[in-house]
Backbone and ligand atoms as CSV (ligand in chain L), in Angstrom:
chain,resi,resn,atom,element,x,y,z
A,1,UNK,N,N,-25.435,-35.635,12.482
A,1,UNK,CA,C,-24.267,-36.515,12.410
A,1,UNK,C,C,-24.652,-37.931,12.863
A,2,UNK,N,N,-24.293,-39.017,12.236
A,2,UNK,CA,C,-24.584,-40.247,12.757
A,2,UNK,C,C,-23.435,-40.593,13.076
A,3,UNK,N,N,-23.932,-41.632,14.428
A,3,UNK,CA,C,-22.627,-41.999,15.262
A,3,UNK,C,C,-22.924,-43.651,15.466
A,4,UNK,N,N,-21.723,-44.254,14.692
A,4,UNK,CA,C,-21.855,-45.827,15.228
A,4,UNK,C,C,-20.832,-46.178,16.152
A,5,UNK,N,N,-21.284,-47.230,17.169
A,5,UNK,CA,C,-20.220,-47.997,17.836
A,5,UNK,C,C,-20.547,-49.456,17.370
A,6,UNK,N,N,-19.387,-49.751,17.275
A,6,UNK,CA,C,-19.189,-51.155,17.586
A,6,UNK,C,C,-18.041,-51.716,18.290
A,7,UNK,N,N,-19.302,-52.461,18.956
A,7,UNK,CA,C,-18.618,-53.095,20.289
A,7,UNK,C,C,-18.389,-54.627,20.139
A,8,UNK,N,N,-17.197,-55.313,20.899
A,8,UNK,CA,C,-16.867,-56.260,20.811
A,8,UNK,C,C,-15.848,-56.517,22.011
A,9,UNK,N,N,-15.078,-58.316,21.926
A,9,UNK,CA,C,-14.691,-58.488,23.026
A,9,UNK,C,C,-13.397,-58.274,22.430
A,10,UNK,N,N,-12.942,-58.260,21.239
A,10,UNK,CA,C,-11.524,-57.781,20.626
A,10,UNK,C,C,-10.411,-58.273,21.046
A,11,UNK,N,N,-10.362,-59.522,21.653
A,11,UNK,CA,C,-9.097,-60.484,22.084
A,11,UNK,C,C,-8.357,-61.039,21.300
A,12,UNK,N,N,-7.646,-61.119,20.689
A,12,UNK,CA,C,-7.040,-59.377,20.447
A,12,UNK,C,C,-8.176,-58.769,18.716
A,13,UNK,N,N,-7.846,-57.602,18.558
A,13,UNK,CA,C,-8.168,-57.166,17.392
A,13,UNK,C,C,-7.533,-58.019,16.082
A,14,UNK,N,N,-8.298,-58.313,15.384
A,14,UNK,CA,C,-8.406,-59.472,13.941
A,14,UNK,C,C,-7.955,-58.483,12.792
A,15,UNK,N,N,-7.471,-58.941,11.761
A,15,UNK,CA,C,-8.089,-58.468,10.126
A,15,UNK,C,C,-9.195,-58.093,10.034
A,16,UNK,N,N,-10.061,-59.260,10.488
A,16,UNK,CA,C,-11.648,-59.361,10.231
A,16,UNK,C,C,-12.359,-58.217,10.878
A,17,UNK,N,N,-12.115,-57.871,11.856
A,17,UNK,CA,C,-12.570,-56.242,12.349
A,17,UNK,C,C,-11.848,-55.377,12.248
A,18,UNK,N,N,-10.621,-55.366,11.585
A,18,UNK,CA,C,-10.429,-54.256,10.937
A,18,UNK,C,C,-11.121,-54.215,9.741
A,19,UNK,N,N,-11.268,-54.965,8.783
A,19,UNK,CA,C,-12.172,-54.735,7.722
A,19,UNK,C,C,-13.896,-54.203,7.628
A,20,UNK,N,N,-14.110,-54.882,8.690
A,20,UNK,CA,C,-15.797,-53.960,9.663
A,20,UNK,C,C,-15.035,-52.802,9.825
A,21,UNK,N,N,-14.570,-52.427,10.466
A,21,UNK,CA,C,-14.083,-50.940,11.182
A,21,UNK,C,C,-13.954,-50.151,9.945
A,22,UNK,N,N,-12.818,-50.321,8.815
A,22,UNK,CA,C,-12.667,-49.588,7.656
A,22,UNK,C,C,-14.385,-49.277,7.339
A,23,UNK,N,N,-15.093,-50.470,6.583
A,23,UNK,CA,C,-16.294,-50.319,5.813
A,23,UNK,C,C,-17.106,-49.506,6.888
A,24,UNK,N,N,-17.479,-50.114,8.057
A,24,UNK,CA,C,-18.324,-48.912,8.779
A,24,UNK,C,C,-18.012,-47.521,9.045
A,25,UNK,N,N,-16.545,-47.199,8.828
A,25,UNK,CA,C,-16.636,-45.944,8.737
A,25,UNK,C,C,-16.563,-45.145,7.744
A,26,UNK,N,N,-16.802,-46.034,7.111
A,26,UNK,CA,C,-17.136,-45.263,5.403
A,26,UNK,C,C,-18.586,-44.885,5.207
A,27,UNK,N,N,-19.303,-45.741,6.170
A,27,UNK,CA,C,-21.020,-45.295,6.490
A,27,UNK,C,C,-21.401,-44.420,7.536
A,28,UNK,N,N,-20.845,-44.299,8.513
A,28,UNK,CA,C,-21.002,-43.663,10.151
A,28,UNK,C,C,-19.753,-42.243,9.608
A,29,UNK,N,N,-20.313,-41.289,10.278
A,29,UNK,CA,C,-20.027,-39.820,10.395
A,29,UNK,C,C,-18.618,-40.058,11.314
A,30,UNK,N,N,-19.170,-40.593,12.541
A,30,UNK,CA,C,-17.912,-41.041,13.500
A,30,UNK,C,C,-18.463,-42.754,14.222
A,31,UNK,N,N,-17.373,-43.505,13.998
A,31,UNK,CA,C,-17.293,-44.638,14.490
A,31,UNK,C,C,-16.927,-45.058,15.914
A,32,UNK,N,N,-17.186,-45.440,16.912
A,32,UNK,CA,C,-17.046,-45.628,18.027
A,32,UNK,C,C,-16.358,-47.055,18.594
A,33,UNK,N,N,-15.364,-47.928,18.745
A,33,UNK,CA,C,-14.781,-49.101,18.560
A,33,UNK,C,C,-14.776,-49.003,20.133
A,34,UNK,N,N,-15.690,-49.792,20.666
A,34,UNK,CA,C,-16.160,-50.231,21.942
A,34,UNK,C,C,-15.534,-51.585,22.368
A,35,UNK,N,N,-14.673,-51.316,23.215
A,35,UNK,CA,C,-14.029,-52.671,24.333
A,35,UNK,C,C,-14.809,-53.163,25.278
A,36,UNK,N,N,-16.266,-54.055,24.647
A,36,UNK,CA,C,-16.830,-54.435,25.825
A,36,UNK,C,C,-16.180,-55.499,26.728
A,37,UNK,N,N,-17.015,-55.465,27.856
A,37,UNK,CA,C,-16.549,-56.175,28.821
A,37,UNK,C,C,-16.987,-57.290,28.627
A,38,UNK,N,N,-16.893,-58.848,28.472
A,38,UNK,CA,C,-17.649,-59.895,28.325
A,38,UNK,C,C,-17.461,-61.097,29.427
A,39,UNK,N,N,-18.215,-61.323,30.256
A,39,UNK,CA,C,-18.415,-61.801,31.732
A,39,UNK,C,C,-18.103,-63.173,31.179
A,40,UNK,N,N,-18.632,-64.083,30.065
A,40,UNK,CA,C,-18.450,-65.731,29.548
A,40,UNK,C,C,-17.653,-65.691,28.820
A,41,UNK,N,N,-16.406,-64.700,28.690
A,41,UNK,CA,C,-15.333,-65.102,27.693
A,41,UNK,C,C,-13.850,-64.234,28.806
A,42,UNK,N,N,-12.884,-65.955,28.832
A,42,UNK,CA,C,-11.620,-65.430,29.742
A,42,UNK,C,C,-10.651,-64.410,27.911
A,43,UNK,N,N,-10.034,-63.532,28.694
A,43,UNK,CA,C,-9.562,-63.016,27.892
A,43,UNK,C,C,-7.614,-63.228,27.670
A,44,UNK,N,N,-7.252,-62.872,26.614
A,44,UNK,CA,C,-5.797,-62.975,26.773
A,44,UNK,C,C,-5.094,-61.678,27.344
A,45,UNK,N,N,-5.689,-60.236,26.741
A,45,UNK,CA,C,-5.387,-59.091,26.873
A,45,UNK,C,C,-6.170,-58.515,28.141
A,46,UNK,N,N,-5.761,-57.603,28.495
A,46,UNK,CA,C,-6.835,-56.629,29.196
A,46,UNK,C,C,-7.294,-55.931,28.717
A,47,UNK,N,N,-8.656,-55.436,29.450
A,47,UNK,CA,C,-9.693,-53.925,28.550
A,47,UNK,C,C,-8.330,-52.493,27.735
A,48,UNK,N,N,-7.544,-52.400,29.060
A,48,UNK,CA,C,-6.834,-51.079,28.377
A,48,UNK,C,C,-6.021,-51.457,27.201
A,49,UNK,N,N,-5.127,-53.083,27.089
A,49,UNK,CA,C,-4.212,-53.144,26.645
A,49,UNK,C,C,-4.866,-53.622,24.811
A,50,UNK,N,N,-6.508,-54.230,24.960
A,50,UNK,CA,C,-7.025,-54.324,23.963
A,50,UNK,C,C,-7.179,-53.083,23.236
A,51,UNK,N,N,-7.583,-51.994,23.953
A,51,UNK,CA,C,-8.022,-50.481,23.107
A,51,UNK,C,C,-6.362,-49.627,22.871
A,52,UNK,N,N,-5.548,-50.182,23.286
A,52,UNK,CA,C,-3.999,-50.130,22.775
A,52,UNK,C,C,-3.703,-50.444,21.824
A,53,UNK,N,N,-3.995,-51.757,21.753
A,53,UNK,CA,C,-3.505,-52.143,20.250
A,53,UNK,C,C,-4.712,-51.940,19.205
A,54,UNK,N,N,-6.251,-51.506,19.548
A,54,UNK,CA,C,-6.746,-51.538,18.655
A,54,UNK,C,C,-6.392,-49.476,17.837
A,55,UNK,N,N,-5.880,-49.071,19.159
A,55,UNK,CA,C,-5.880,-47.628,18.971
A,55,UNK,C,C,-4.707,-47.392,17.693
A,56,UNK,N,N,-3.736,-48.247,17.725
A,56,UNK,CA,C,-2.568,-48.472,17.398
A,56,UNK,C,C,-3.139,-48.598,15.778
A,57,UNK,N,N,-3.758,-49.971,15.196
A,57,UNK,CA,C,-4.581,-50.504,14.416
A,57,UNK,C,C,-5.163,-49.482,13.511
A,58,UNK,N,N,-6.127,-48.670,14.032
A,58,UNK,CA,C,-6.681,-47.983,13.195
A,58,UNK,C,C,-6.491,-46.257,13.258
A,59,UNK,N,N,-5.132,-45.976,13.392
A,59,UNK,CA,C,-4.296,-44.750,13.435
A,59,UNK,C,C,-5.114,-44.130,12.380
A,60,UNK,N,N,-4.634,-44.966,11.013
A,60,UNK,CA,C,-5.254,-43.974,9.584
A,60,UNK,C,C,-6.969,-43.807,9.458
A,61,UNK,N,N,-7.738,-44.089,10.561
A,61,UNK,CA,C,-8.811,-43.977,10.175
A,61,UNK,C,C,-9.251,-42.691,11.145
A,62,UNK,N,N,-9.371,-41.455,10.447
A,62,UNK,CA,C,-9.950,-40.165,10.444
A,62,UNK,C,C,-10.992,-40.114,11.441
A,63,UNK,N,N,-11.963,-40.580,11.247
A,63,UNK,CA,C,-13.230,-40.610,12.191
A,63,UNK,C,C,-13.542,-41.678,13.423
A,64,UNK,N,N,-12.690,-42.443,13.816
A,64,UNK,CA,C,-12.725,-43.888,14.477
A,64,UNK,C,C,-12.488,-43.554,15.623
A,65,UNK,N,N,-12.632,-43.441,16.832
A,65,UNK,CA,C,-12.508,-43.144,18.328
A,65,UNK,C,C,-12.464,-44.522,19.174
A,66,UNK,N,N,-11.411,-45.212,20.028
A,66,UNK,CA,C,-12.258,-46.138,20.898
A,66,UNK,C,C,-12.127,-45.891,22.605
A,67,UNK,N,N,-13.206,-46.445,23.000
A,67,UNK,CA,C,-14.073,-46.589,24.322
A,67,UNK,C,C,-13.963,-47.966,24.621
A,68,UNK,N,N,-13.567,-47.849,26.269
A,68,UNK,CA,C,-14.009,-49.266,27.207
A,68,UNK,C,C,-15.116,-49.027,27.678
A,69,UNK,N,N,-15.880,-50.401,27.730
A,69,UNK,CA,C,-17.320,-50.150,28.318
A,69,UNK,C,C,-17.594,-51.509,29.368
A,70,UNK,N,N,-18.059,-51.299,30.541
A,70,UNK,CA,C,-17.920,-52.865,31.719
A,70,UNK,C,C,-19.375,-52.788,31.544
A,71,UNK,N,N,-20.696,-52.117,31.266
A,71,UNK,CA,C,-21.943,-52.043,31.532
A,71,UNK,C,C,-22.965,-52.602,30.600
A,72,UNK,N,N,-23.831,-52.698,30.530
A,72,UNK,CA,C,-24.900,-52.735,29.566
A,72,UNK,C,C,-24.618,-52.029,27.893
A,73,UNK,N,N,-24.740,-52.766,26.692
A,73,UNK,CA,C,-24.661,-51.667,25.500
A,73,UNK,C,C,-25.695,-50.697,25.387
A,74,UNK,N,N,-26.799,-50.773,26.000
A,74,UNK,CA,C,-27.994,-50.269,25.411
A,74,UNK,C,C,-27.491,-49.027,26.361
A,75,UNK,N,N,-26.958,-48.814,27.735
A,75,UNK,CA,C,-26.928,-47.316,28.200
A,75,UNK,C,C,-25.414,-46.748,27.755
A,76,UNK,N,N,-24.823,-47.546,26.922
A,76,UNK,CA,C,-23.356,-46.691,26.609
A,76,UNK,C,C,-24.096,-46.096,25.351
A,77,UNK,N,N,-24.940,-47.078,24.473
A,77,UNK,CA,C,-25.918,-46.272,23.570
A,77,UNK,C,C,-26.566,-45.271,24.006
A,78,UNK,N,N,-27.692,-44.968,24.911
A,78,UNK,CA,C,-28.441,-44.143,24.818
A,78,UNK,C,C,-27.678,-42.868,25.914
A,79,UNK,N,N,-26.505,-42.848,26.604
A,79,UNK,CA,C,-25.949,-42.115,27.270
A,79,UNK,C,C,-24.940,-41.448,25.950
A,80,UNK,N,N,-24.798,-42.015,24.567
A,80,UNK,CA,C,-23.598,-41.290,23.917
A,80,UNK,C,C,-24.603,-41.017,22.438
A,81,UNK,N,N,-25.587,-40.930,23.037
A,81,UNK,CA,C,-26.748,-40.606,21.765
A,81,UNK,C,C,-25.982,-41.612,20.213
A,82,UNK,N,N,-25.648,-42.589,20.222
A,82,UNK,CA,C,-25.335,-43.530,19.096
A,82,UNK,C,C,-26.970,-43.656,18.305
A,83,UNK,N,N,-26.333,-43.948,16.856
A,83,UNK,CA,C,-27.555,-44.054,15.885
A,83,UNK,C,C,-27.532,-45.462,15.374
A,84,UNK,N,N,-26.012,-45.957,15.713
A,84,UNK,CA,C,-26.092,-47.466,15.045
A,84,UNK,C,C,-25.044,-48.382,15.905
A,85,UNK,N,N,-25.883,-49.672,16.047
A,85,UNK,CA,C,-24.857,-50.862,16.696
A,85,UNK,C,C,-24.103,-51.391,15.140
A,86,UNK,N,N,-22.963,-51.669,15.541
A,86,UNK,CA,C,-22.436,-52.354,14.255
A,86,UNK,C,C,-22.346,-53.390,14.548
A,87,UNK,N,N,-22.088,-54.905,13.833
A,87,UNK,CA,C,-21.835,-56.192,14.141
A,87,UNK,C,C,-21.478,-56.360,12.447
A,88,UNK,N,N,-20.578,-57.503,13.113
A,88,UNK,CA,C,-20.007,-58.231,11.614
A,88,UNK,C,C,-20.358,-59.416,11.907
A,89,UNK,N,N,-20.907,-60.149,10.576
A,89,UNK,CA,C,-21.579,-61.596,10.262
A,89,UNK,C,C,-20.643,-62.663,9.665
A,90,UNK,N,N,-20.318,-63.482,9.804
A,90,UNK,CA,C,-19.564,-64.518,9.402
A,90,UNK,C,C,-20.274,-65.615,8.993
A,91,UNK,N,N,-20.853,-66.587,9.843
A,91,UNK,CA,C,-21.262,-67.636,9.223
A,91,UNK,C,C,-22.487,-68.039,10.143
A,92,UNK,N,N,-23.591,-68.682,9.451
A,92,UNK,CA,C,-24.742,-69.096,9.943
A,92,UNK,C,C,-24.683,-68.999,11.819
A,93,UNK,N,N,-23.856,-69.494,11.765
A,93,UNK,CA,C,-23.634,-70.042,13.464
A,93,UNK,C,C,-23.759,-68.233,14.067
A,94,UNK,N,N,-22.708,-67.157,13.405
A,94,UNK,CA,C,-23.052,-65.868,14.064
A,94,UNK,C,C,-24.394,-65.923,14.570
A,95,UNK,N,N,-25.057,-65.881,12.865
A,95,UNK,CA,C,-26.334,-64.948,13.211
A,95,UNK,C,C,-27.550,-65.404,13.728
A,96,UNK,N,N,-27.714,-66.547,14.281
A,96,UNK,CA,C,-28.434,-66.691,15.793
A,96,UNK,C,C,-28.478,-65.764,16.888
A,97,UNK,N,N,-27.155,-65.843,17.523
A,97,UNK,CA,C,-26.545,-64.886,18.792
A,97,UNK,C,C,-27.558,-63.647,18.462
A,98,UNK,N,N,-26.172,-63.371,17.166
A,98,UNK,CA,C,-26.355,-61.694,16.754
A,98,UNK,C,C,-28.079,-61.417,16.581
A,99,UNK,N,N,-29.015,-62.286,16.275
A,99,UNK,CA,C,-30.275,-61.958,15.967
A,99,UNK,C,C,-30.953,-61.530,17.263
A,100,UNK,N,N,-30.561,-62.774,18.109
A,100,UNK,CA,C,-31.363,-62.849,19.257
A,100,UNK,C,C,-30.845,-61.510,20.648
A,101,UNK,N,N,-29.788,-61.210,20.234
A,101,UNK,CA,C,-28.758,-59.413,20.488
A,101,UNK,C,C,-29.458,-58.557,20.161
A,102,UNK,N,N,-29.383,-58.265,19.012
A,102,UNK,CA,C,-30.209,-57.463,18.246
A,102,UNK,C,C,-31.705,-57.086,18.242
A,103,UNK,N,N,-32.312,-57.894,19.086
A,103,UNK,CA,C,-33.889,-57.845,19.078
A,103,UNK,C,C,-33.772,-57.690,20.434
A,104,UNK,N,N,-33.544,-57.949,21.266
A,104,UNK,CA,C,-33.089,-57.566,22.912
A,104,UNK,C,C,-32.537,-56.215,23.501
A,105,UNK,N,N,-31.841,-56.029,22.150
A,105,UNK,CA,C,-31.160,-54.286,22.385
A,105,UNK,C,C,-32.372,-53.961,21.900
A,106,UNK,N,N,-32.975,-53.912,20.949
A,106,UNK,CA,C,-34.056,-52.883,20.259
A,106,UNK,C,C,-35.280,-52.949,21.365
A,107,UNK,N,N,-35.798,-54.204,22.110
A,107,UNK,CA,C,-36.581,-53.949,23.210
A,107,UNK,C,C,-36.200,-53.070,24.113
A,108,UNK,N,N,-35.020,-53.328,24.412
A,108,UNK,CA,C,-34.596,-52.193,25.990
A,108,UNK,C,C,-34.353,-50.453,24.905
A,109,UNK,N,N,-34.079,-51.115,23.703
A,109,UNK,CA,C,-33.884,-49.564,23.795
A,109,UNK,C,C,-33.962,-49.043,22.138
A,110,UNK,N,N,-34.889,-48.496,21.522
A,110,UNK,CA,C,-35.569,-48.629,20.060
A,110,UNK,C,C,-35.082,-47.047,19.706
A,111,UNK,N,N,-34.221,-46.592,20.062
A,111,UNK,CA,C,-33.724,-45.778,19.449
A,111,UNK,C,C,-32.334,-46.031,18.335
A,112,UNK,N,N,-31.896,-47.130,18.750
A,112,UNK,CA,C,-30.394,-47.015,17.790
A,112,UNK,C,C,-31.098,-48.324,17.100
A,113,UNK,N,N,-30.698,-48.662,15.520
A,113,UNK,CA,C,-30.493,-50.025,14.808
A,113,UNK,C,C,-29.541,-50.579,15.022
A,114,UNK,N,N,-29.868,-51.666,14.792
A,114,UNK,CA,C,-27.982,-52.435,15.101
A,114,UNK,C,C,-28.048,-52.802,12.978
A,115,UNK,N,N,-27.022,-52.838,12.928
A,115,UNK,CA,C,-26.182,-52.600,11.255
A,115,UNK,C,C,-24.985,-53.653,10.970
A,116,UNK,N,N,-25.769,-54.895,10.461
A,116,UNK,CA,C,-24.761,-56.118,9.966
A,116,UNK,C,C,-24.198,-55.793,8.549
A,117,UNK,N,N,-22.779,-55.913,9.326
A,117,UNK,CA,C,-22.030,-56.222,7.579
A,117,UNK,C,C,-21.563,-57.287,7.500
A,118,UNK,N,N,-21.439,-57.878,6.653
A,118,UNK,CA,C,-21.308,-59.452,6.117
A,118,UNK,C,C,-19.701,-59.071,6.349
A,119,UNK,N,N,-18.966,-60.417,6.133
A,119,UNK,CA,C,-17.537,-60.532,6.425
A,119,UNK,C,C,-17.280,-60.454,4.912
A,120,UNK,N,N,-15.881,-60.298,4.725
A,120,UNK,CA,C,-15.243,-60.313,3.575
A,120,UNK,C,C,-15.067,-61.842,3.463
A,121,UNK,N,N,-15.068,-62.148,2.338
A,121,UNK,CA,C,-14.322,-63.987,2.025
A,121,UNK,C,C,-13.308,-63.870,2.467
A,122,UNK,N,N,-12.220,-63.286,1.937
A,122,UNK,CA,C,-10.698,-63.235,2.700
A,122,UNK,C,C,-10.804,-63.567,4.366
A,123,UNK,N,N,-11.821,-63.239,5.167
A,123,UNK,CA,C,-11.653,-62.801,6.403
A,123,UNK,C,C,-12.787,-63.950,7.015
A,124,UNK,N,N,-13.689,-64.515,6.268
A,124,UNK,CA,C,-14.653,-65.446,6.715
A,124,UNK,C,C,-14.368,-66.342,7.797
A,125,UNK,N,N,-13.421,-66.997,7.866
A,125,UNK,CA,C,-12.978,-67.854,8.772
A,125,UNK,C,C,-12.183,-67.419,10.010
A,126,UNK,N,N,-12.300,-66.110,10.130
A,126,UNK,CA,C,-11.057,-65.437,10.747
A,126,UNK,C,C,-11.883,-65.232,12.399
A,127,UNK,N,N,-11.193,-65.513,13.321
A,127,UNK,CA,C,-11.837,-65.255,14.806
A,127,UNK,C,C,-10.454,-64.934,16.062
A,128,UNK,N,N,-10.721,-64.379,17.020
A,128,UNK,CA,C,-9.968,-64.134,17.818
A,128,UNK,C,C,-9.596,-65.291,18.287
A,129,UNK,N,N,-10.427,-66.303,18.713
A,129,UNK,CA,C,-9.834,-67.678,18.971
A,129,UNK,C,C,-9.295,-68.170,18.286
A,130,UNK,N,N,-9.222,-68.383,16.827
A,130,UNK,CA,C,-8.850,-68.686,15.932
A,130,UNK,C,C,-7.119,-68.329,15.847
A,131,UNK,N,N,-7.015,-67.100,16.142
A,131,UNK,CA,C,-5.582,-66.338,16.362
A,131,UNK,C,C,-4.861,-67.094,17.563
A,132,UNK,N,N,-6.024,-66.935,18.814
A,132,UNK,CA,C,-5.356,-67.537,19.915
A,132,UNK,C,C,-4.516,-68.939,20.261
A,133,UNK,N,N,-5.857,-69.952,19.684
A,133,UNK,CA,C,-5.346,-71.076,19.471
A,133,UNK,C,C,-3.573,-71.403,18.699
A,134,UNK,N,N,-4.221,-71.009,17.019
A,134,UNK,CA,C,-2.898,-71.085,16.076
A,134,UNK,C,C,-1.854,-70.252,16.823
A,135,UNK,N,N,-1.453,-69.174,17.482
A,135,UNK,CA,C,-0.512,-68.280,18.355
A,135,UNK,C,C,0.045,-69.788,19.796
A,136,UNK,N,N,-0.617,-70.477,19.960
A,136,UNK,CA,C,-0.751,-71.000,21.427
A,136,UNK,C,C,0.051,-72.333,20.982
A,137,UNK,N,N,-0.066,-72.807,19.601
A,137,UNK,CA,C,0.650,-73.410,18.848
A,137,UNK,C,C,1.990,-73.575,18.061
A,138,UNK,N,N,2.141,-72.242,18.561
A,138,UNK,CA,C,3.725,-72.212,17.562
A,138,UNK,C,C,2.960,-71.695,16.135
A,139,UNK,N,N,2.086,-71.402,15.893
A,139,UNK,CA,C,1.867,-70.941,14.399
A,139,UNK,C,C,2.565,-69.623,14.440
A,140,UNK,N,N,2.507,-69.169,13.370
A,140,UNK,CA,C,2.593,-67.246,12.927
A,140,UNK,C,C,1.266,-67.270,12.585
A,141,UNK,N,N,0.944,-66.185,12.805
A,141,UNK,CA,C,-0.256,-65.278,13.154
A,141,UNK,C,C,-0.115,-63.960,12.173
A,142,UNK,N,N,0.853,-63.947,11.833
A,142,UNK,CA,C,1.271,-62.459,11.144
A,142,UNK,C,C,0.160,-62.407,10.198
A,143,UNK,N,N,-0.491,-63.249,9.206
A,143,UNK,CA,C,-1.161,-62.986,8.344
A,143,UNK,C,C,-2.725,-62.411,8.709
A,144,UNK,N,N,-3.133,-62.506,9.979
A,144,UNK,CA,C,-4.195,-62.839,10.123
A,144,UNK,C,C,-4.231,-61.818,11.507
A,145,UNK,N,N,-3.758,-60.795,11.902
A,145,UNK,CA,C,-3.390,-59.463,12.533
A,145,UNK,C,C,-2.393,-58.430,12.212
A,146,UNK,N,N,-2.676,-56.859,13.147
A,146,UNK,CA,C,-2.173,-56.148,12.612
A,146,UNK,C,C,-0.934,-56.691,13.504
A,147,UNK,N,N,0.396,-56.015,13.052
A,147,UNK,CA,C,1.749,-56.456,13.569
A,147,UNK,C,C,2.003,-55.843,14.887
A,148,UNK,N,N,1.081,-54.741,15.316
A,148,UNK,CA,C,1.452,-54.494,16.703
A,148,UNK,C,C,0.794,-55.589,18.163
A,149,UNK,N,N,-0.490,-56.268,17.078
A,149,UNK,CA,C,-1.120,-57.557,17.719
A,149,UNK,C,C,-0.270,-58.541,18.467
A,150,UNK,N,N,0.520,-58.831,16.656
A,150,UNK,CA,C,1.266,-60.120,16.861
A,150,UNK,C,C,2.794,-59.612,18.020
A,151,UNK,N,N,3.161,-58.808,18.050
A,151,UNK,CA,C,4.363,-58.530,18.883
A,151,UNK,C,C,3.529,-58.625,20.363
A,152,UNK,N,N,2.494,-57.772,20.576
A,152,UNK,CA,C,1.750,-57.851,21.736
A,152,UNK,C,C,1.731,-59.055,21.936
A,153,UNK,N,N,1.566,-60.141,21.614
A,153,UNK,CA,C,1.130,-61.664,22.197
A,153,UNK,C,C,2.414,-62.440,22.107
A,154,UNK,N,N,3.694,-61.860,21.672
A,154,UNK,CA,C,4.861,-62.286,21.847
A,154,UNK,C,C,4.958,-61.659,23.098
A,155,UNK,N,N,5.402,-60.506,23.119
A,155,UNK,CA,C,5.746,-60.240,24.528
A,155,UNK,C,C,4.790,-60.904,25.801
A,156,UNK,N,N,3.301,-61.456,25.324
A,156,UNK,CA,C,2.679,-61.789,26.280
A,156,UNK,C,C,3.036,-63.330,26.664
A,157,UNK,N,N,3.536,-63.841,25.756
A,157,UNK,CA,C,4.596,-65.344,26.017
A,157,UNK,C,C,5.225,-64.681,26.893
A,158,UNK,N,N,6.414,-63.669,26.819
A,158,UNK,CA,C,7.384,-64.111,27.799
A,158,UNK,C,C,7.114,-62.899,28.610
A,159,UNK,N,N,5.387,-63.228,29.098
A,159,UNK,CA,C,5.297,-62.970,30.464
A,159,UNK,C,C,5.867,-60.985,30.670
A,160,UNK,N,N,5.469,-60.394,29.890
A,160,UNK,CA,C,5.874,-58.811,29.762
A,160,UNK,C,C,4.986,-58.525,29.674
A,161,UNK,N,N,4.481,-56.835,29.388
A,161,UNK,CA,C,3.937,-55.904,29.152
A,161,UNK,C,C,3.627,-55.711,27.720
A,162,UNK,N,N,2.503,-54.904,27.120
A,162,UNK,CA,C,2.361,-55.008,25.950
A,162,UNK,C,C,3.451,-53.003,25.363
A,163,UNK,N,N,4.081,-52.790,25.638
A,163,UNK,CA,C,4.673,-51.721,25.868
A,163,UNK,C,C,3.639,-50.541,25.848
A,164,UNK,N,N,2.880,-50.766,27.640
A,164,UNK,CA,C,1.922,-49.389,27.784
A,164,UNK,C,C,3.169,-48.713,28.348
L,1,ADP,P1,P,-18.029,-60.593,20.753
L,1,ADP,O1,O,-17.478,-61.309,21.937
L,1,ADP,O2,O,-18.861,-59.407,21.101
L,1,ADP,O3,O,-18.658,-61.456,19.685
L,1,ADP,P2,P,-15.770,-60.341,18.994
L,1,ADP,O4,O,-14.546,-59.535,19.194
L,1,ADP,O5,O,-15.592,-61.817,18.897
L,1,ADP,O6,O,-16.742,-59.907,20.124
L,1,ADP,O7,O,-16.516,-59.836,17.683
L,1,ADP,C1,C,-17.046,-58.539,17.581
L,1,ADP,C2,C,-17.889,-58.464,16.330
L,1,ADP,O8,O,-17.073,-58.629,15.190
L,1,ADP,C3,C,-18.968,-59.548,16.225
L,1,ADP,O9,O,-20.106,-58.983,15.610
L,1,ADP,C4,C,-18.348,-60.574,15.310
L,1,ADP,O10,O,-19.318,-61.333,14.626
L,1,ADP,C5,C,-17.561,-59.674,14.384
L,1,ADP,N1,N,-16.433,-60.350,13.759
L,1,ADP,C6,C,-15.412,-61.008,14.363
L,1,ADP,N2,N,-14.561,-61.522,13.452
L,1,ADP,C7,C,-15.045,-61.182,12.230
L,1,ADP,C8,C,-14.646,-61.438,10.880
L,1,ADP,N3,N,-13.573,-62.180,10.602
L,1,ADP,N4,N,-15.404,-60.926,9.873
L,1,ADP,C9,C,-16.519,-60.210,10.171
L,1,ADP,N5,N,-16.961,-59.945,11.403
L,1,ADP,C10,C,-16.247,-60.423,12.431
């Protein structure tokens, strides 16, 4: 059985990773949607309330499981025997990071590949900041998340709970 995770900081969950999430689990046996912890990025959500709404998100997907993780990827990898890192690619500017990720995980730990899927055009421009900002603005957001997202970051205006 092959097992992918992909991990991310998911503030909040996008279109754009739901569309990774669908396609990778059309490749991976079981998919693993990892809430990492990310120490250089303030967040809007919390770890639980992110894997809430992402749990919410990808109901119809059969094989999709998600996990919070505060530690290293390479031992949530080699502690959950994973066969593949997933990452989604967007634009030149990604795949620096993601390269220089990717060759750093495979030093500490050469058992799993990490597995880029290109973004959809529809979704190319699409980023969690991207949401945050336009949301922080008075925009609607509806187009560009799932709807339990966009209510989540309403209620997070007026200072509530995301209804855990
Ligand atoms: P991180 O802080 O780990 O980059 P993100 O939540 O920003 O976490 O992104 C997780 C992964 O999803 C990254 O590989 C990122 O490139 C990818 N991703 C984010 N948005 C999109 C999108 N619109 N299309 C394709 N991949 C995306």
């Amino acid at each position: 059985m092959k097992v992918a995770v992909y991990p991310g900081s998911f503030d909040p969950i996008t279109n754009g990773h739901l569309d990774i999430i669908e396609r990778a689990s059309k490749i991976a046996d079981k998919l693993i949607v990892l809430v990492a912890h990310n120490i250089s990025k303030n967040g809007m959500f919390t770890s639980t309330e992110k894997a809430r709404l992402i749990k919410e998100s990808v109901k119809n997907f059969s094989n999709v499981e998600i996990d919070c993780f505060e530690g290293l990827l390479v031992e949530y990898v080699k502690e959950n025997n994973i066969n593949f890192i997933v990452r989604g690619l967007r634009a030149i500017s990604d795949f620096e990071m993601e390269l220089q990720m990717a060759i750093l995980n495979r030093k500490l730990y050469s058992g799993a590949e990490t597995l880029f899927l290109m973004t959809s055009t529809e979704h190319s421009y699409l980023s969690s900041s991207m949401v945050k900002e336009l949301f922080q603005m008075n925009g609607s957001v509806s187009q560009f998340v799932p709807e339990c997202v966009e209510i989540a970051m309403k209620n997070k205006l007026c200072g509530g709970e995301t209804n855990e």
